[in-house]
N, C-alpha and C positions, 0 to 999 in steps of 0.2 A: 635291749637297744633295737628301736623298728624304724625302717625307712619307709614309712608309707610309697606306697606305687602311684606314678604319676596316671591320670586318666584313661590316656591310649596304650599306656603301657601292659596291660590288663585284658586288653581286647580278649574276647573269647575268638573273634575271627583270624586277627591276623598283629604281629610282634614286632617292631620295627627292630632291628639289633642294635641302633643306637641306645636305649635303653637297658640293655644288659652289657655292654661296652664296661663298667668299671664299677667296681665293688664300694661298700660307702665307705670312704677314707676318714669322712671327719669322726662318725661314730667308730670306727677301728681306733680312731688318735683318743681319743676322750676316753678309751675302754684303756690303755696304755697309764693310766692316772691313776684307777683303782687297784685296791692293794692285791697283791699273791695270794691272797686266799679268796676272793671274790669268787662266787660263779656268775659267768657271764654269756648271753644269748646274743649273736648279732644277727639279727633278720633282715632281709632285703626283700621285697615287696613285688619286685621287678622280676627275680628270680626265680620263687618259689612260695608257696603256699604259707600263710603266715601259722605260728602255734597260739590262741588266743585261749589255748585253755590252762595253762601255766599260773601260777601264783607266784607272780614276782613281788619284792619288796619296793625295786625301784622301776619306773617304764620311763625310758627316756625317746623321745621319739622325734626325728630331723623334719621343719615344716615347710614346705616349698609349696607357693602359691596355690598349684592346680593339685597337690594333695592333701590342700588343708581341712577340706570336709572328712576325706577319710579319715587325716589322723587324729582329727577330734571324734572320730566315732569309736576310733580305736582307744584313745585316751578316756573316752567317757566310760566303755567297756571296763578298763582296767580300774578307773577311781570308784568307781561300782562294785568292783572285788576288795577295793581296799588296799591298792599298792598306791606309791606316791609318786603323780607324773610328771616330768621334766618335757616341757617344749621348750624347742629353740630352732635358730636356722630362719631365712631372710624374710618370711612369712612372717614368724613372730617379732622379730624385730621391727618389722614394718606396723604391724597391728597389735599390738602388747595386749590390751585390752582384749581386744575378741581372742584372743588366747589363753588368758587367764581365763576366761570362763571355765576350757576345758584342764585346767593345768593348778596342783601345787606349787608347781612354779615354773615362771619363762626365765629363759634369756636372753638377753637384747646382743647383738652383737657375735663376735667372735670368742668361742671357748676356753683359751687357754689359761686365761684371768681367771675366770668367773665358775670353772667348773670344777678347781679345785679348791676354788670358795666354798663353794655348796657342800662335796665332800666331809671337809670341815666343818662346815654348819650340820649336816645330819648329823655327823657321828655322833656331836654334842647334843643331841635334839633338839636343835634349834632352827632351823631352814628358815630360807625368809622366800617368799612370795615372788620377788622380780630381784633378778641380777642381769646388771647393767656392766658389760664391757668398756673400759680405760684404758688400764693398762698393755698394750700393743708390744709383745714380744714372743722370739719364737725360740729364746734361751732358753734352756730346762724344758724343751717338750719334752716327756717319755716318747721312746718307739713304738711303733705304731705296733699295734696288739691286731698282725696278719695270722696270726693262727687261727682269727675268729673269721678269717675269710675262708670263703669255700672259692676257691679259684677255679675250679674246673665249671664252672656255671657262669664264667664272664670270658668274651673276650680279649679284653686285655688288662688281667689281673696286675698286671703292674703297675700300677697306676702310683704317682709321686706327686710330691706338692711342698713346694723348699720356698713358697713366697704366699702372702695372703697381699688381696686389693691390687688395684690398680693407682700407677699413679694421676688417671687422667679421670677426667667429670661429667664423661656426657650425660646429658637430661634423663635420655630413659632406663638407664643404669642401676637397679638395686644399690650399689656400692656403697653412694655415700649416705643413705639410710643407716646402709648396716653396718658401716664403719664409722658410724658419729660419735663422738667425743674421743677420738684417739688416733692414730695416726690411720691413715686409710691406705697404705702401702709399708711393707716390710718385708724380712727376707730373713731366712736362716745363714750359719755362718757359713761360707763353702765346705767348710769340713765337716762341718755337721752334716750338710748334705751328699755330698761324698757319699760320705759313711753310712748313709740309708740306701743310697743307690746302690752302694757294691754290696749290701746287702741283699738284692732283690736276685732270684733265679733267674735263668734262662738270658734272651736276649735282649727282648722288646720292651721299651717303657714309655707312658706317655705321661707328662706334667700336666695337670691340672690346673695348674697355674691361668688366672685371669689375664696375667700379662708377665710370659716366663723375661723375657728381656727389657720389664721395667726398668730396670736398673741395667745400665752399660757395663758397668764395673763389677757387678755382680755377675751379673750371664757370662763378662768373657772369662773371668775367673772358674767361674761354674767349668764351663766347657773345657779351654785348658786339661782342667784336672780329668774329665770326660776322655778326653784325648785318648785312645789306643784300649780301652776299657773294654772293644769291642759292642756296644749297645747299636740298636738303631733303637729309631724313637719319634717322639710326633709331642706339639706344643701349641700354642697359643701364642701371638702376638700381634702388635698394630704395623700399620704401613708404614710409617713413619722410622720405627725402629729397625724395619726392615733392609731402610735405604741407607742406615748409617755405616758408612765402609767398617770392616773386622769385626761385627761382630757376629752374623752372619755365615762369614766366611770359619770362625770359629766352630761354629754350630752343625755348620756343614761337616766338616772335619773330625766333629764329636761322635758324629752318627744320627743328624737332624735330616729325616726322608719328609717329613710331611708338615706344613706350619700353618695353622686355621687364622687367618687373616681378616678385620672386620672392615672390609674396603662401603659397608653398609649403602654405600649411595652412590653414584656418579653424578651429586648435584651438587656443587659448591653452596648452593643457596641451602638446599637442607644441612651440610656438615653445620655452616654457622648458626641454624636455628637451633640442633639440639646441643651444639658446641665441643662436635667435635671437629677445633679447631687445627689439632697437629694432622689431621687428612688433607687441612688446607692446601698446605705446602705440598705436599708430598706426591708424586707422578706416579701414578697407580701402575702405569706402562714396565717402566723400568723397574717396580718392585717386584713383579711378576716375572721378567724377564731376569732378574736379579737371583731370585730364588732358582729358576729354572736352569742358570748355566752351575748352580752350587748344588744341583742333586735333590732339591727342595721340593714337591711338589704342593700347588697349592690348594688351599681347602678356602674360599672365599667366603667369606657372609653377607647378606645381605638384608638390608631390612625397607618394606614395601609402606606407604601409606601414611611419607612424611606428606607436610601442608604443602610444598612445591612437587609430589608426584601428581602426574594424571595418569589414564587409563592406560597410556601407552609405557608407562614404565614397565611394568615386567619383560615384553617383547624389546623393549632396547638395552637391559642390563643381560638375559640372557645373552641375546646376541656378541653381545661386547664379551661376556667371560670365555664365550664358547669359541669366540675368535682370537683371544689370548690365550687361549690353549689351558685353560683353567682345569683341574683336574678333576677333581669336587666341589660343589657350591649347597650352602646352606641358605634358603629363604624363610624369612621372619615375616610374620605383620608386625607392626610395629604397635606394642603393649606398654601400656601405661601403669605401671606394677603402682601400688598404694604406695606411698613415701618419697617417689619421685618427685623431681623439678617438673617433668613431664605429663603426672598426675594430679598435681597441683593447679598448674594450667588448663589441661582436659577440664577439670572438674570447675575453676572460675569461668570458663566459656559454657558449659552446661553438655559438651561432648560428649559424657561419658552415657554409654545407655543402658549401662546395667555395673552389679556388682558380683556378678555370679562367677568365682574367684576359679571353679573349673575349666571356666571359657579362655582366661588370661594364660594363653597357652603359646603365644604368638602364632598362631594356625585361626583364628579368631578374630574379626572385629569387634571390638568394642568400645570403639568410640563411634565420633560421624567426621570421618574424614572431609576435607575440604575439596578436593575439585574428581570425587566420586563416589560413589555409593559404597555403603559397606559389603553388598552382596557383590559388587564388582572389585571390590579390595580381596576379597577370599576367592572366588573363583580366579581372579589373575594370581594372586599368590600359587593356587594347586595346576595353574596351567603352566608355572615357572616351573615347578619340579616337571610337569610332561615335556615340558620344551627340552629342558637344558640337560636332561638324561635319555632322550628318547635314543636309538640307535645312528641315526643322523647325523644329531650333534656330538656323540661321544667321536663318531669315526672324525667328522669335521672338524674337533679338536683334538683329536692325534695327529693330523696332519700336519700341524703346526708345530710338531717335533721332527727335529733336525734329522734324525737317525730312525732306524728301524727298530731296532732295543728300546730307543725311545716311547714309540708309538706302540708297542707290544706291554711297556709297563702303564704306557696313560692306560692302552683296553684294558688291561687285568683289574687294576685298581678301581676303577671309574663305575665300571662293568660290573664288577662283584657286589660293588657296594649296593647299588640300586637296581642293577637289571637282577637278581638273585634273590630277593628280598624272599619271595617264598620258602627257597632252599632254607636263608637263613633262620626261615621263622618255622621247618621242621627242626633245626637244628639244637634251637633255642627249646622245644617242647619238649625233645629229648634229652637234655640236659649234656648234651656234648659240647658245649661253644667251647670250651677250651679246647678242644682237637682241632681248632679251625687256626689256632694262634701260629703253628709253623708257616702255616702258607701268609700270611700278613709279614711275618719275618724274612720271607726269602723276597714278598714282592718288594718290602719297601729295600730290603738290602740290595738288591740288585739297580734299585732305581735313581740311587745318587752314588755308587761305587767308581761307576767312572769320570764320575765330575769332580769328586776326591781325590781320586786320583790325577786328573788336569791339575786343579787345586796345588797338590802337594809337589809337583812337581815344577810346578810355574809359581812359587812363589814370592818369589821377589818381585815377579812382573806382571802377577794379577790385579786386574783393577775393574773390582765389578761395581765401583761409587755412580751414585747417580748424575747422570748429564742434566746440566742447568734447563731445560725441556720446560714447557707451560706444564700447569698440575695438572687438570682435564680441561680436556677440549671442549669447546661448547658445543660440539655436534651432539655429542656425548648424553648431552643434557637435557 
């Protein structure tokens, strides 16, 4: 089982550590299916040197947009020896065909159906060519098969995942490509998830989850059970869910220090182009201010080079996160993945100027933007990361915390992550990143401990709900 490595992940120069951050979960879940006697390889691409000279029976290999040349070099490799190879993951789903070239067989969709169809069909010798995902449930996964992780070569080897999909639709969203014909959101039972969590060692976990508080009634259940477990931890979620009073507050309480938020735009006009319409509502002000008095720190995304940006977007969304005291921020160009609403489009206007699937990196244009160039879409894109991390703006957004303690975890955090980037990337060659995982435990534990603590103490009379406030302001925009 081979995770092809993403393009820049490979650099001979230089390693970004977000790329070795988490070991590959779905090929560990998929390994969890076959039987007790199996032998089984899980390779990560990101990590370490791949073994290409092995005589496997089966190669299954995870296909993600900007590694899909490799891992068809890789799969043409192995069908040349004579093993039988399994592609799947949102690449092939998107392009079924150009993956059958290189493949025995695809899978379209999500694994938990289809891959112990397959199973079944080898043992019988019979395999069929393309399996197609329906069936949408996460009853009856086996546990996940972490023995085949080498956890001392990732960051944060704990990595969990107790939901697949989203329930929302924007345009340029892989999602509903690859969740088509079946439900495009679901969830495991609380107890199931539980039960994997308090499984995992040590402290720190983070959810993979697309959208960990899709579901209201599941997240606060989730957490509840969370409750006193001792964990911190880090997630994914939209604005919107953000502002909903309790559950939040849950989360916080659980051991939730860090929540990557897809605030993507400060232009009402773009939310409703690519439709994502629940940011409409929702006051970006207060959900930031919301996390910040619950211990939360926020990890913003962003995405550049909708048809309503011009040249000056980058300089006015920095400024705005960096004056909201934003902790982290992630910038996109905005990618037109094959299979989208948003690539459909691109491609009936004639936008698109190439299909060169290593470029579809969001660090890349590859369309032709509307009111700028694409060589002006990439360069403001890499002058957002110099902006909005330079020494400047980190101290100018610690200022903006209340307390001293405060402003000592925004630098730690903020600081580490990007001003250090070399450190991190001897750390990553020598294969220690798991000795770096204590110090992420102490900063994020120290950094919502005493908002948990206000929290628990002020119960009855906390009330961090959103004030009825305009959504964004038109300056803003």
């Amino acid at each position: 089982m081979i995770l092809p490595a993403l393009t820049e992940a490979k650099s001979p120069f230089f390693r970004p550590v977000k790329y070795a951050l988490f070991p590959p979960l779905g090929l560990a879940t998929l390994a969890g299916y076959l039987d007790a006697g199996s032998q089984v390889d899980l390779q990560d691409e990101h990590v370490e040197t791949l073994n290409l000279d092995d005589e496997p029976d089966v190669v299954v290999l995870q296909v993600y947009i900007t590694s899909a040349y490799r891992a068809y070099r890789i799969a043409d490799h192995y069908r040349a020896k004579g093993a039988f190879v399994c592609l799947g993951g949102p690449h092939v789903t998107s392009l079924p065909d150009e993956a059958a070239a290189h493949a025995d067989a695809v899978f379209l969709g999500p694994g938990e159906d289809t891959w112990p169809r397959f199973l079944e069909d080898f043992r019988n010798g019979r395999p069929l060519s393309r399996y197609r995902s329906i069936n949408r449930t996460l009853d009856g996964v086996p546990a996940v098969r972490r023995d085949l992780i080498k956890r001392h070569l990732y960051l944060v080897p704990n990595s969990v995942v107790v939901s697949r999909g989203c329930p929302h639709a924007c345009d340029f969203c892989y999602k509903d490509t690859f969740f088509s014909g079946g439900s495009s959101f679901y969830t495991k039972h609380v107890d199931s998830a539980l039960e994997e969590i308090e499984r995992l060692p040590g402290k720190h976990l983070y959810f993979l989850d697309d959208h960990l508080f899709g579901s209201p009634s599941f997240a606060s259940d989730l957490f509840e059970g969370m409750k006193g477990l001792g964990r911190v931890w880090q997630a994914a979620a939209t604005v919107d869910s953000v502002l909903k009073p309790g559950v939040l507050e849950k989360a916080s309480a659980a051991g939730l220090r860090s929540l990557f938020v897809g605030f993507e735009t400060l232009n009402p006009a773009n939310l409703r182009e690519h439709n994502k319409y629940h940011n409409l509502e929702s006051d970006y002000d207060t959900a930031i201010k919301r996390m910040h008095q619950l211990g939360v720190m926020v990890n913003a995304s962003f995405v550049f080079g909708m048809d309503s940006d011009d040249a000056d977007v980058f300089t006015r969304t920095v400024e705005w996160a960096v004056s909201r005291g934003v902790e982290t921020a992630t910038f996109h160009v905005l990618t037109p993945y094959p299979g989208t609403a948003l690539y459909a489009q691109m491609a009936s206007e004639k936008r698109l100027l190439h299909s060169d699937w290593s470029k579809y990196d969001t660090r890349h244009a590859v369309y032709e933007p509307i009111s700028m160039s694409p060589e002006v879409l990439e360069r403001g894109y890499w002058q957002a990361y110099v902006d909005f991390y330079r020494w400047s703006s980190i101290m100018r957004a610690c200022s903006t915390k209340s307390t001293a303690l405060g402003r000592l975890q925004h630098l730690a955090y903020a600081g580490a992550w990007k001003k250090f980037e070399p450190l991190w990337d001897l750390i990553i060659r020598a294969k220690r990143l798991g000795n770096a995982l204590p110090l992420l435990e102490a900063v994020l534990s120290r950094f919502g401990s005493s908002a948990v603590a206000r929290l628990d103490g002020n119960n009855q009379h906390h009330d961090c709900s959103p004030a009825p406030e305009p959504v964004i302001s038109t300056d803003e925009t």
